[in-house]
C-alpha positions as a printed NumPy array, in Angstrom:
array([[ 35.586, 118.984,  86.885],
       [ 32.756, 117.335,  87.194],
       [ 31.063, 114.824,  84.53 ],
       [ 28.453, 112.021,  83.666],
       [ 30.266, 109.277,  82.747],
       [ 29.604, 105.989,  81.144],
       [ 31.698, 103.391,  83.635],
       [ 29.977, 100.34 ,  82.371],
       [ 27.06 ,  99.398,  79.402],
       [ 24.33 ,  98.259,  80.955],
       [ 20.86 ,  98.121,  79.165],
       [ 19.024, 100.012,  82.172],
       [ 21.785, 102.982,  81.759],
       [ 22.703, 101.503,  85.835],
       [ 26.862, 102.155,  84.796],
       [ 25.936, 105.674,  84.067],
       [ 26.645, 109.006,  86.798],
       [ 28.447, 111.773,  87.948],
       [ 32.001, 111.629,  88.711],
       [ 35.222, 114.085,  89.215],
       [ 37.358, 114.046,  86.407],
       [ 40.231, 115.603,  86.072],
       [ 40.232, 118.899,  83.449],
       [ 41.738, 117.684,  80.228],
       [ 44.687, 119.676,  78.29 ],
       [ 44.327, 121.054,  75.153],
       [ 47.105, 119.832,  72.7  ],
       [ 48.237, 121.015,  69.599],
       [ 45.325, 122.094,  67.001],
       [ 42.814, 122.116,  69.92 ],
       [ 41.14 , 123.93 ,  72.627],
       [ 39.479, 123.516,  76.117],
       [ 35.899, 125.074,  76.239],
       [ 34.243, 125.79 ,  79.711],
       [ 30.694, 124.312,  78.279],
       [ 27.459, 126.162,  78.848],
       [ 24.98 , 123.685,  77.499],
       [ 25.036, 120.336,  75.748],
       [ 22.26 , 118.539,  73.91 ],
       [ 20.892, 115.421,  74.356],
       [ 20.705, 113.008,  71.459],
       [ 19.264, 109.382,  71.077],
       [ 23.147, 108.144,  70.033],
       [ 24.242, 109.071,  73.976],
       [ 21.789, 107.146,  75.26 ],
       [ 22.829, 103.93 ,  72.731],
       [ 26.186, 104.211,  72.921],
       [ 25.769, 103.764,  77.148],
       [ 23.741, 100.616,  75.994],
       [ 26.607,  99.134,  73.597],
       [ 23.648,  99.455,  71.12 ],
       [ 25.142, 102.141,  68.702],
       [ 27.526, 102.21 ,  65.899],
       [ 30.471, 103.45 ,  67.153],
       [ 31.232, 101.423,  70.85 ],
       [ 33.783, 103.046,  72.671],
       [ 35.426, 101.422,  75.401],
       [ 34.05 , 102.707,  79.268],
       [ 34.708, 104.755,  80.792],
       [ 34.151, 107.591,  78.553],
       [ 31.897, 111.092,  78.626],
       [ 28.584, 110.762,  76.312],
       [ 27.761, 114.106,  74.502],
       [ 27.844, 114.789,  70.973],
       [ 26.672, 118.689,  70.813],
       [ 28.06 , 121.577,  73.134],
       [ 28.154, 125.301,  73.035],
       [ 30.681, 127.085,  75.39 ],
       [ 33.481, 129.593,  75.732],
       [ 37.518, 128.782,  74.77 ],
       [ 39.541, 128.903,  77.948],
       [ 42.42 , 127.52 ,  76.689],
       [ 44.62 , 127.117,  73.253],
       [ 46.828, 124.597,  72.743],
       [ 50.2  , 124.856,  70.589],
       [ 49.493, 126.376,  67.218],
       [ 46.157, 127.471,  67.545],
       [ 45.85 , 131.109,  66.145],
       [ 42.419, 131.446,  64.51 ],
       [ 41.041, 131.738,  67.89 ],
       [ 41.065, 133.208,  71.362],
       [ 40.377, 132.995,  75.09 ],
       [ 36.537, 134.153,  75.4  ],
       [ 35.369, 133.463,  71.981],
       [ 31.981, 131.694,  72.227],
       [ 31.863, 128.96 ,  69.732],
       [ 29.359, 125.691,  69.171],
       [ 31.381, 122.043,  68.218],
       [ 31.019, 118.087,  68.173],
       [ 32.458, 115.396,  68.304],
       [ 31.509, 111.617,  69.25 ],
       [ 31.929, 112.2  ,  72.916],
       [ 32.681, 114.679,  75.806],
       [ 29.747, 117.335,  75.732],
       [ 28.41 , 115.784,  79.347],
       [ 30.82 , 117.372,  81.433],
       [ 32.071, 121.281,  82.428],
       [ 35.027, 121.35 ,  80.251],
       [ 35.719, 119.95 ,  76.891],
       [ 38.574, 119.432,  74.521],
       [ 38.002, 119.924,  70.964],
       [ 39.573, 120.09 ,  67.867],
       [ 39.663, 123.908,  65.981],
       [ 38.125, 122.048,  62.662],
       [ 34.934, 120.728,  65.191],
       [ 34.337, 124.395,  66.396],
       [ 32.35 , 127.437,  64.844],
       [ 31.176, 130.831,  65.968],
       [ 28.573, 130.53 ,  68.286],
       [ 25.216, 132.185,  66.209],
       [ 24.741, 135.61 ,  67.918],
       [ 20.876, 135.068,  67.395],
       [ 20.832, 132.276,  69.643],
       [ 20.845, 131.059,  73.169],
       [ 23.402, 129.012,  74.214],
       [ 20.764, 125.949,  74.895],
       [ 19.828, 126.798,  71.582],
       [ 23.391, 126.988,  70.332],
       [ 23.715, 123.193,  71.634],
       [ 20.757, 121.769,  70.065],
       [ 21.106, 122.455,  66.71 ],
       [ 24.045, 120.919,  65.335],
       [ 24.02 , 116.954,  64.936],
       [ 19.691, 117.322,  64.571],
       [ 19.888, 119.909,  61.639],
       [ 22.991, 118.223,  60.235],
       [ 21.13 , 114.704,  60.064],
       [ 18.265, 116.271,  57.949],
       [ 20.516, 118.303,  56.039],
       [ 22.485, 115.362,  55.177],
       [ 19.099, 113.558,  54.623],
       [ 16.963, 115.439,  52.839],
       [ 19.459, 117.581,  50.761],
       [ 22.205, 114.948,  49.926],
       [ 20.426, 111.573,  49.889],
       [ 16.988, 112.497,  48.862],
       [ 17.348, 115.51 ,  46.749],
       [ 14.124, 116.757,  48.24 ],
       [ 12.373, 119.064,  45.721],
       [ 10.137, 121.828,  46.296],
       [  6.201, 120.302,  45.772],
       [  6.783, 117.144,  46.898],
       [  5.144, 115.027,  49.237],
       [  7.696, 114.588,  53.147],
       [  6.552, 112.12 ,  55.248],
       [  8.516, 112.746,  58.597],
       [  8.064, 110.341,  61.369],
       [  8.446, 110.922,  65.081],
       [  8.072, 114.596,  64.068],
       [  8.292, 116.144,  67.375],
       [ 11.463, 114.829,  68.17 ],
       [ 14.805, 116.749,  68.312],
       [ 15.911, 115.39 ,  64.352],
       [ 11.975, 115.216,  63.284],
       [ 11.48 , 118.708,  63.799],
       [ 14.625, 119.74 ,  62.381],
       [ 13.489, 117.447,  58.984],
       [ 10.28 , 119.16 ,  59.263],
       [ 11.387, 122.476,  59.519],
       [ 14.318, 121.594,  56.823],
       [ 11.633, 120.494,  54.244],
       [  9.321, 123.074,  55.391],
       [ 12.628, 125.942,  54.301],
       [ 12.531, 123.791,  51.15 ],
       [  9.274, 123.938,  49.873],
       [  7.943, 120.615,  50.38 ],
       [  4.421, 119.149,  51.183],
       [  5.266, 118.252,  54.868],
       [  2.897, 115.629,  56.859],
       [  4.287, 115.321,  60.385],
       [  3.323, 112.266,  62.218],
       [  3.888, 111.313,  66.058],
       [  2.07 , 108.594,  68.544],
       [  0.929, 111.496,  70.949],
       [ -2.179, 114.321,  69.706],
       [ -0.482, 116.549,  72.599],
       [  2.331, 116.617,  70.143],
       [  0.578, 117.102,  67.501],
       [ -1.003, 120.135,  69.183],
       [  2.45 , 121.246,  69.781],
       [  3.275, 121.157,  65.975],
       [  0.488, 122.718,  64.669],
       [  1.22 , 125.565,  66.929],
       [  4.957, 125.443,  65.332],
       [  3.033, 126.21 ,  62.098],
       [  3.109, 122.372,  60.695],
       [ -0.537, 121.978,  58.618],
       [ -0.596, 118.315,  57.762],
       [ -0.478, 116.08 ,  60.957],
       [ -1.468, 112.572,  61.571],
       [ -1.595, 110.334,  64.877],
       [  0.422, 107.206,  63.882],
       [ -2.012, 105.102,  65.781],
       [ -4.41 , 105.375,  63.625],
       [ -2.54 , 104.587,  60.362],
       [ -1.291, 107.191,  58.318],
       [ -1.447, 105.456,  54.724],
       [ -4.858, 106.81 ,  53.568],
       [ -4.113, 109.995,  54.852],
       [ -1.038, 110.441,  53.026],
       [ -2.119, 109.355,  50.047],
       [ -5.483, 111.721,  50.456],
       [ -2.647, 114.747,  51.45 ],
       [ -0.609, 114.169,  48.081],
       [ -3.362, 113.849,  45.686],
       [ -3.087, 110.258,  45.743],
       [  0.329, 109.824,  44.972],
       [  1.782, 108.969,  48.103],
       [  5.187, 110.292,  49.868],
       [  8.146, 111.504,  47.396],
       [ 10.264, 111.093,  50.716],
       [  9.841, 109.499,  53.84 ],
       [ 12.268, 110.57 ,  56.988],
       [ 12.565, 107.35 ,  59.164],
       [ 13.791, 108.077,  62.609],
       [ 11.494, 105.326,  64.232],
       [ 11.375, 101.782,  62.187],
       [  9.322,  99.044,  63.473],
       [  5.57 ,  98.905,  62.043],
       [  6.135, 102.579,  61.043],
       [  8.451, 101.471,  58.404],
       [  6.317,  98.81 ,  57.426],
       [  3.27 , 101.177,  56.71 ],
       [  5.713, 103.798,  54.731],
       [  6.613, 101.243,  52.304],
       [  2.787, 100.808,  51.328],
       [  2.476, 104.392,  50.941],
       [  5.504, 105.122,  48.958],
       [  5.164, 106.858,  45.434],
       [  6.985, 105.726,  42.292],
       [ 10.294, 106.863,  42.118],
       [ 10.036, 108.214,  46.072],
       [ 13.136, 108.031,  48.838],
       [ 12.549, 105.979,  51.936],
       [ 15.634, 107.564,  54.52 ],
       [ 16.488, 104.984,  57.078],
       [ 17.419, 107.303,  60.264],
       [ 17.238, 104.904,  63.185],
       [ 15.183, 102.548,  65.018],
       [ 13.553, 104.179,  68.319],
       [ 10.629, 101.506,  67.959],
       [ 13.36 ,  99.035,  69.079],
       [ 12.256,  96.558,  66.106],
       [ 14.493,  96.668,  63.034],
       [ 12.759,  96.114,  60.198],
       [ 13.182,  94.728,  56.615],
       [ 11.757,  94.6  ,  53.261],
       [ 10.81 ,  92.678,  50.912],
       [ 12.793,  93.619,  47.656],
       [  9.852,  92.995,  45.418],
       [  8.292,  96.492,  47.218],
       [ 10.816,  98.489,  45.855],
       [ 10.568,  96.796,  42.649],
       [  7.495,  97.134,  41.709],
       [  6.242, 100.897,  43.533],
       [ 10.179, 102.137,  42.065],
       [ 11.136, 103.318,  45.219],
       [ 14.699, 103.573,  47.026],
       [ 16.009, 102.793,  50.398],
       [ 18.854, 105.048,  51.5  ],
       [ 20.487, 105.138,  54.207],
       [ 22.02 , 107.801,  56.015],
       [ 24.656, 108.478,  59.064],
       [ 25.441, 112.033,  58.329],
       [ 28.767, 111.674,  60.311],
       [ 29.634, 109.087,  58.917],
       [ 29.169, 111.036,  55.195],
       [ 31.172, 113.706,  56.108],
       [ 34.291, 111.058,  57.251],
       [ 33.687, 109.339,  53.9  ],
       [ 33.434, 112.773,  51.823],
       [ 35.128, 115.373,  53.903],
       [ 35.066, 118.087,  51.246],
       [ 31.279, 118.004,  51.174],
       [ 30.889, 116.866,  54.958],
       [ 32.556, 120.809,  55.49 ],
       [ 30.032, 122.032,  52.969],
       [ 26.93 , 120.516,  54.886],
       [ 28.103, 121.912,  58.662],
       [ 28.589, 125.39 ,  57.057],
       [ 24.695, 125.16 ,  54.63 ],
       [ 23.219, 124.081,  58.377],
       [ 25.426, 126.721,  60.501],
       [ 24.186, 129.525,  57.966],
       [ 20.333, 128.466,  57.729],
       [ 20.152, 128.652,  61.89 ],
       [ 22.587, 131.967,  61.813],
       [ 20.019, 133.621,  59.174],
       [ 16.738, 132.703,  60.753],
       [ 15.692, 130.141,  58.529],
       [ 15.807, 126.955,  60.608],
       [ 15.332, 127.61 ,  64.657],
       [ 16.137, 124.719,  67.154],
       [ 13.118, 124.091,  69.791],
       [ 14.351, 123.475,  73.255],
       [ 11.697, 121.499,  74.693],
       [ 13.172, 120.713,  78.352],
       [ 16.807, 121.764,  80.399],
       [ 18.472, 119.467,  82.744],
       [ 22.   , 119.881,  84.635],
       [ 24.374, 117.637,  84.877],
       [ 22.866, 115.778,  87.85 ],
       [ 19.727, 115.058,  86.162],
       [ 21.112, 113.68 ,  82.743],
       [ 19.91 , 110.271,  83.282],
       [ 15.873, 112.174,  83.986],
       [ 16.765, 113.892,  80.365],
       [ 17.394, 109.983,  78.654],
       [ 14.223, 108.793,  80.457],
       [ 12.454, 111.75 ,  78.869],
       [ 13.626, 110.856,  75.383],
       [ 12.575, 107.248,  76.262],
       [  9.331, 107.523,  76.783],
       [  8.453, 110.236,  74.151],
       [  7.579, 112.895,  76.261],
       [  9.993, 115.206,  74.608],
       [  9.083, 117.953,  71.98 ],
       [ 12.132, 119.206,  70.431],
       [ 15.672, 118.555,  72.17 ],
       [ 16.437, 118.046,  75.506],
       [ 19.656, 120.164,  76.926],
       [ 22.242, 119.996,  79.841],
       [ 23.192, 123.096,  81.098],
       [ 25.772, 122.284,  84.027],
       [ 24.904, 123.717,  87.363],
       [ 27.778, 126.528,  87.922],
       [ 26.153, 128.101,  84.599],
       [ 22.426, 128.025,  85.765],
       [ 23.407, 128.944,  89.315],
       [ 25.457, 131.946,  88.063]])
């Protein structure tokens, strides 16, 4: 089969590209899916950098999201069949034709959407879920401040606290993208460039934000703590500004805000009972209607490194997806 594989870290992604792999077995408790689309999330793109979390050893196959059909079962597997189309995860893998997974990683494939859609969903919705729902306790009225809004996990966290009643203002470093999410029915938008402090505080009646989403860090992390309200949630998603940032502990002192942080993998591993309880809440919201990924560009398999340079540079609204050339050709 054919895959993009990691072969070396390298900051400029250099000891990244396609190579012939041979088509792994399924063993016990798992099965081989012939994927037909995989999203693309910021964590591929770190983990080929040695920059993320988790640092597996090259060479390995990025890919965290896929949607595809089961091919093969291995021993014991009884719950499913050849042909079922189902969506799964795990840490690696998607970014290739065929992928071995694990029956408790796998769901039914949501008839209402397409399989790029069917790929993009999963690890985005699951980090606001996990987010919004389990660290913040978002409430219906208040004030979300989501940052980097027209990303693939911004727009999920925006849709998510949209679905949940919130006050959501959606910010972003680009006005075409803010064009794009006022046509995606989001009200409240502001152009980070400009600051976004006075016009949060003028959106929420001068209280400020209940809960701020944090995908980007840097200076936008620095502003959010000045516009916090008492008692409000500041969710520490990542750092796609490059700059970590801190704060200074009398902040949350005296405005009576918390810092959270939040890995949503890593919360399910820690509380598996609940981590099974967030995948299914997510898989039923996109099933129903409620929450609908945005697709914002398709790649195949040849052109995943164009689909990280997209992310890079910001260009992207919504998720970026590789569908593998036998499936768009066919």
């Amino acid at each position: 089969m054919r895959a993009f594989v990691c072969h070396a870290i390298t900051d400029d992604l250099s000891g990244t590209g396609l190579a012939e792999r041979a088509i792994p077995e399924p063993r016990a408790g798992e099965v081989l899916i012939a994927v037909r689309a995989t999203s693309v999330n910021f964590p591929d793109i770190l983990m080929c950098q040695g920059k993320y979390q988790f640092k597996p050893d090259p060479p390995f196959v990025p890919g965290l999201d896929c949607a595809g059909e089961i091919v093969a079962l291995g021993e014991g597997v009884t719950d499913w069949a050849i042909g079922d189309e189902v969506v799964g995860g795990a840490r690696l893998g998607g970014f290739a034709e065929f992928v071995v997974l694990p029956t408790h990683a796998i769901q039914k494939k949501p008839p209402n959407l397409s399989w790029e859609e069917a790929a993009a969903f999963q690890a985005a919705y699951l980090t606001a879920y996990v987010a919004l729902v389990r660290r913040a306790n978002l409430q219906a009225g208040e004030t979300l401040l989501v940052h980097g809004a027209a990303g693939g996990v911004g727009l999920a966290a925006v849709q998510l606290g949209l679905h949940m009643g919130a006050r959501v203002i959606a910010t972003s470093g680009s006005s075409t993208k803010l064009h794009a999410l006022r046509a995606l029915g989001v009200e409240h938008t502001v152009l980070v460039q400009d600051g976004f402090r006075e016009a949060v505080k003028a959106i929420s009646g001068g209280r400020g934000a209940d809960v701020v989403f944090d995908p980007v860090g840097g200076d936008v992390f620095d502003e959010s703590v000045r516009c916090m309200a008492f008692d409000g949630r500041l969710l520490v998603i990542g750092f796609t500004s490059g700059r970590i940032p801190t704060v200074s502990v009398n902040m949350p002192l005296i405005k009576g805000f918390s810092v959270m942080g939040v890995r949503a993998g890593e919360y399910g591993r820690q509380f598996p009972e609940r981590g099974r309880e967030n995948v299914q809440a997510v898989y039923d919201l996109v099933a129903s209607g409620s929450l609908k990924p945005h697709v914002g560009a398709v790649f195949g398999l040849t052109d995943v490194r164009a689909a990280f340079d997209l992310m890079v540079s910001r260009q992207l609204v919504g998720k970026a997806v590789i569908v593998p050339e036998y499936w768009q050709a066919g």
